[in-house]
C-alpha positions as CSV (number, residue, x, y, z in Angstrom):
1,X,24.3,11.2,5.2
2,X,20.7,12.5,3.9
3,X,20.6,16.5,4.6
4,X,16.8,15.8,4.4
5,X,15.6,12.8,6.7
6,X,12.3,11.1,5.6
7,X,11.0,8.6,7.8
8,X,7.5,8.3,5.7
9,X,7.2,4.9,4.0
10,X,5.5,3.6,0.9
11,X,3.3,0.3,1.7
12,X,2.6,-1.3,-1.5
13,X,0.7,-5.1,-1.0
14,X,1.7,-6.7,-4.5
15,X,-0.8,-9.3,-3.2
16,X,0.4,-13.2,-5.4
17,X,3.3,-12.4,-7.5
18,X,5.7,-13.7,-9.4
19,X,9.2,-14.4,-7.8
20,X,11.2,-12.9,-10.6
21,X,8.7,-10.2,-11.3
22,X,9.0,-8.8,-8.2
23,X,12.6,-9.4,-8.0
24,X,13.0,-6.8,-11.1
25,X,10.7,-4.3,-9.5
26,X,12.6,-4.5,-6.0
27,X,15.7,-4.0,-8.7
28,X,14.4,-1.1,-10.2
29,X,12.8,0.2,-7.1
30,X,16.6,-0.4,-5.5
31,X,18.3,1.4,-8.4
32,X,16.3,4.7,-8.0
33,X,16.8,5.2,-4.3
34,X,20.3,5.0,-5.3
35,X,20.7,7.0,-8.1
36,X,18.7,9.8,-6.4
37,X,21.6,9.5,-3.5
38,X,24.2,9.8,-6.0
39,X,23.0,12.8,-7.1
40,X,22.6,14.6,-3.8
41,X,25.6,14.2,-3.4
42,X,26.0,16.3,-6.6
43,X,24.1,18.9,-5.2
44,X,24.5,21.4,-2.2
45,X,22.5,20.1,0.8
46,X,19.8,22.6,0.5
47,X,19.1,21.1,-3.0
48,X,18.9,18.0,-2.2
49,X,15.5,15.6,-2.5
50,X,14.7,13.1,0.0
51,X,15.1,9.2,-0.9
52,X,11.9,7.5,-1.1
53,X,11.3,4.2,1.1
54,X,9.4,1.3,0.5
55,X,7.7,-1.5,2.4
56,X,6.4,-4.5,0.0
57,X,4.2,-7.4,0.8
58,X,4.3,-10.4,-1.3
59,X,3.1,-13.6,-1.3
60,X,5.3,-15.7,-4.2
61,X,4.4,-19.4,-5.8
62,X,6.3,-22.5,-4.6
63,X,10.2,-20.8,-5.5
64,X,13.6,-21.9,-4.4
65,X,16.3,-19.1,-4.1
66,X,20.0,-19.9,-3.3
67,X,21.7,-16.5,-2.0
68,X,25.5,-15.4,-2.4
69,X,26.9,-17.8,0.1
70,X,25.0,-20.8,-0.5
71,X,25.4,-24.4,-1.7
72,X,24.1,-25.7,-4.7
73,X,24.0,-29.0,-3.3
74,X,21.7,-27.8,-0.8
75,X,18.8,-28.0,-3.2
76,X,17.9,-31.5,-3.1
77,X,15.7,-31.3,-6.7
78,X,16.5,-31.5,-10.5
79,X,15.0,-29.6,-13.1
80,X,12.6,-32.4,-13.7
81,X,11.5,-32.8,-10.0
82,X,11.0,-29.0,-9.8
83,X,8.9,-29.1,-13.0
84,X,6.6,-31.8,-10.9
85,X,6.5,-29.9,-7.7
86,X,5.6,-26.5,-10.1
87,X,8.2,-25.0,-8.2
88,X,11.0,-22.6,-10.0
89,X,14.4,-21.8,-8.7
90,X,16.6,-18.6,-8.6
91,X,20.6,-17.6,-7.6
92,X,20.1,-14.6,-6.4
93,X,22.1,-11.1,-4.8
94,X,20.9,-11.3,-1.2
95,X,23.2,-12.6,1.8
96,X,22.4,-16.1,3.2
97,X,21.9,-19.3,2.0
98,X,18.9,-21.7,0.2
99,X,15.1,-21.2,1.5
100,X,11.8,-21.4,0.0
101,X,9.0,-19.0,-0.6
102,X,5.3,-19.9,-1.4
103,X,1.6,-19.9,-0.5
104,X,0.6,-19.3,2.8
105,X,3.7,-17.0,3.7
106,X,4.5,-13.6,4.1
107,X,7.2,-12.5,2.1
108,X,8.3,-8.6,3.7
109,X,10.5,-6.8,1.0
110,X,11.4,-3.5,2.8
111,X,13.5,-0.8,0.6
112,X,15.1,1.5,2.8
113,X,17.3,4.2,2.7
114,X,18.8,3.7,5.9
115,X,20.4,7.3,6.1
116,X,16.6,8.0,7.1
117,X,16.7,5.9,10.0
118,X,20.0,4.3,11.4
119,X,23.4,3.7,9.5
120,X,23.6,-0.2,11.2
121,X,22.9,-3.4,9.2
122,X,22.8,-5.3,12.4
123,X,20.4,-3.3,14.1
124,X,18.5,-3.2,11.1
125,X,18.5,-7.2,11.0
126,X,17.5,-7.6,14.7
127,X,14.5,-4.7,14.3
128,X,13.3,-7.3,11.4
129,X,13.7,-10.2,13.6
130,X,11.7,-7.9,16.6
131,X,8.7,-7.2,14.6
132,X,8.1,-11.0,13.7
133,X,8.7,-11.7,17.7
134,X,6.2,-9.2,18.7
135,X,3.5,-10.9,16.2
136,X,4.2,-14.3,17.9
137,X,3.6,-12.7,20.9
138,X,0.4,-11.1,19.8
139,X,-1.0,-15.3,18.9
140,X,0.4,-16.0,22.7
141,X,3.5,-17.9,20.6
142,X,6.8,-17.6,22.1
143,X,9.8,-16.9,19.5
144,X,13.0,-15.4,19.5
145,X,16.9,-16.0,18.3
146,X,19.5,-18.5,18.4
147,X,22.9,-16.8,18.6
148,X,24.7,-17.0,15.2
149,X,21.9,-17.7,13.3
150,X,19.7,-15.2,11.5
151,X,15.9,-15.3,11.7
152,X,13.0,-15.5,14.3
153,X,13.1,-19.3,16.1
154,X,11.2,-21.5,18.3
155,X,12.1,-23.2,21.0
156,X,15.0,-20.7,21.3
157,X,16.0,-20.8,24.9
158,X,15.7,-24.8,25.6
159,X,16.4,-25.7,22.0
160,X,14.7,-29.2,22.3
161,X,13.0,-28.9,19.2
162,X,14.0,-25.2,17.7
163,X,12.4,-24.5,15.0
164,X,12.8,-21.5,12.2
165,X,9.2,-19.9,11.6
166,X,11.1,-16.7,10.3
167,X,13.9,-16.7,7.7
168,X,16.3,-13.3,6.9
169,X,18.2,-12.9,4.1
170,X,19.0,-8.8,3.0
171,X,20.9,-7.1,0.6
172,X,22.6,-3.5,1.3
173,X,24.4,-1.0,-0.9
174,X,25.1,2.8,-0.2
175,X,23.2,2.1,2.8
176,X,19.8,0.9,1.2
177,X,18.8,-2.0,1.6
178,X,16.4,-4.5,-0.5
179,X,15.2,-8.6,0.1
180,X,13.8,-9.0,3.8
181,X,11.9,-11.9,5.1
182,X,10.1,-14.6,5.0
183,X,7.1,-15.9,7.6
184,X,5.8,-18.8,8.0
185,X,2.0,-18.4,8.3
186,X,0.0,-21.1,6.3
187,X,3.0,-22.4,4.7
188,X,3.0,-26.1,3.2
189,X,6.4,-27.3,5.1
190,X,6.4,-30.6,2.9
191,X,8.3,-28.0,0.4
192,X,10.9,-27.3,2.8
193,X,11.6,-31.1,2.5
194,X,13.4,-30.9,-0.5
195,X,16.3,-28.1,0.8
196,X,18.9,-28.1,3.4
197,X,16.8,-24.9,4.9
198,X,19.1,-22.0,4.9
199,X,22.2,-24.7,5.1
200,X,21.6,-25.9,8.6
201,X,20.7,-29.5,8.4
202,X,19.6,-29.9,12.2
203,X,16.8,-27.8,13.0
204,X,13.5,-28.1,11.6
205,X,11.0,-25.3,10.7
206,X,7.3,-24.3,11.6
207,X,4.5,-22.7,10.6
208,X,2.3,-20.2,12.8
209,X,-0.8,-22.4,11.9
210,X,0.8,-25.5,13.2
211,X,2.0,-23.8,15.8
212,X,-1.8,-22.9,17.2
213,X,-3.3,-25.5,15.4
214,X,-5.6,-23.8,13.2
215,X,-5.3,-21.6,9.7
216,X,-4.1,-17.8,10.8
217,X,-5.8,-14.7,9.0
218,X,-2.9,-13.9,7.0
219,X,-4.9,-9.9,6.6
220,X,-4.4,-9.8,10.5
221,X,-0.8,-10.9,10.4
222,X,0.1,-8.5,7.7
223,X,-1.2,-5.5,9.7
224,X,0.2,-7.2,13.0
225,X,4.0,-7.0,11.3
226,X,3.2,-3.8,9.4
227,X,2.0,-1.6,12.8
228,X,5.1,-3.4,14.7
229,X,7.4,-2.5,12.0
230,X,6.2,1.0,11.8
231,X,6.5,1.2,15.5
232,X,10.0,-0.5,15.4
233,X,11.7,2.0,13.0
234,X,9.4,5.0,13.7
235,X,8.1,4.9,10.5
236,X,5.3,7.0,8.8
237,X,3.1,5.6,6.2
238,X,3.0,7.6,2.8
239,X,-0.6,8.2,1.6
């Protein structure tokens, strides 16, 4: 427990990046907030520092990650067929199972110390999940969850045709937390084609531009999820 709370966040927009670029900054990022809790804990409370919080954009080229619990098998590519797609690949330290980053979607990479705002992984999970379904809502879309799977879905409540438009995969230790999500906004789905999406072979996944049939402003959506997340978590932004 944090004897100083700090509910101020740093938004940083890294803008196209490099998957394994910003994997080592989210690292090193990760590393101080925990160090510097470490140390409080050193210290007596009225010496204590605050942890510092993070919120990162990122849109990433065509990459493959495979989390903790995944399958292999669920990448359907060689070496020599990602080389042709220009597509790289990655086993990785987050929860969850095989997805896809690349153009046209908004990668979310929120570090938190969540001694600053609420000691529950699940809550913090759904509040993701919430902020993506309050964007939807904004473009007159419909979206929510499918119980016992992660992420923001279509067709949720009929499940005709559901269809994954969000995917969540996080890691937490010592209560901060690093990885986030991943939004479909312009995304080429023909890339998804070549996984087993997040290991469920049944569903399909979507795109927000498909969805309303036209390209989306990805600006607009980034401040959509930023000002819900913010609202979601009570979060103030860091000048």
């Amino acid at each position: 427990m944090n004897h100083f709370i700090n509910k101020k966040v740093k938004f940083i927009d890294l803008g196209k990046k490099d998957y394994k670029e910003t994997w080592d900054y989210q690292e090193s990022l990760f590393a101080d907030i925990v160090a510097t809790k470490i140390e409080n804990r050193k210290k007596a409370p009225s010496d204590q520092v605050t942890t510092t919080n993070y919120l990162l954009f990122v849109e990433h080229p065509h990459v493959y990650t495979l989390g903790k619990s995944g399958e292999l098998t669920h990448l359907l590519l060689d070496e020599a067929q990602l080389a042709e797609k220009q597509a790289r690949f990655y086993k990785i330290n987050r929860g969850g199972d095989i997805t896809y980053h690349g153009p046209g979607q908004l990668v979310g990479y929120p570090l938190l110390d969540l001694d600053n705002f609420f000691t529950d992984i699940h809550k913090y999970l759904r509040l993701l999940e919430e902020a993506i379904i309050l964007t939807l809502a904004d473009y007159g879309v419909a979206a929510g969850r499918i119980e016992g799977l992660t992420g923001v879905w279509l067709d949720h409540e009929k499940r005709m045709n559901p269809r994954k438009i969000c995917a969540l995969g996080v890691k937490s230790s010592r209560w901060v937390t690093m990885h986030g999500f991943a939004f479909n906004v312009n995304a080429d789905l023909s890339y998804f084609g070549n996984i087993v999406p997040c290991g469920i072979a049944d569903k399909a996944v979507t795109s927000l531009h498909l969805e309303l049939g036209r390209p989306v402003d990805e600006l607009e959506v980034k401040e959509k999820v930023k000002q819900h997340l913010a609202d979601l978590f009570e979060m103030e932004w860091e000048e």
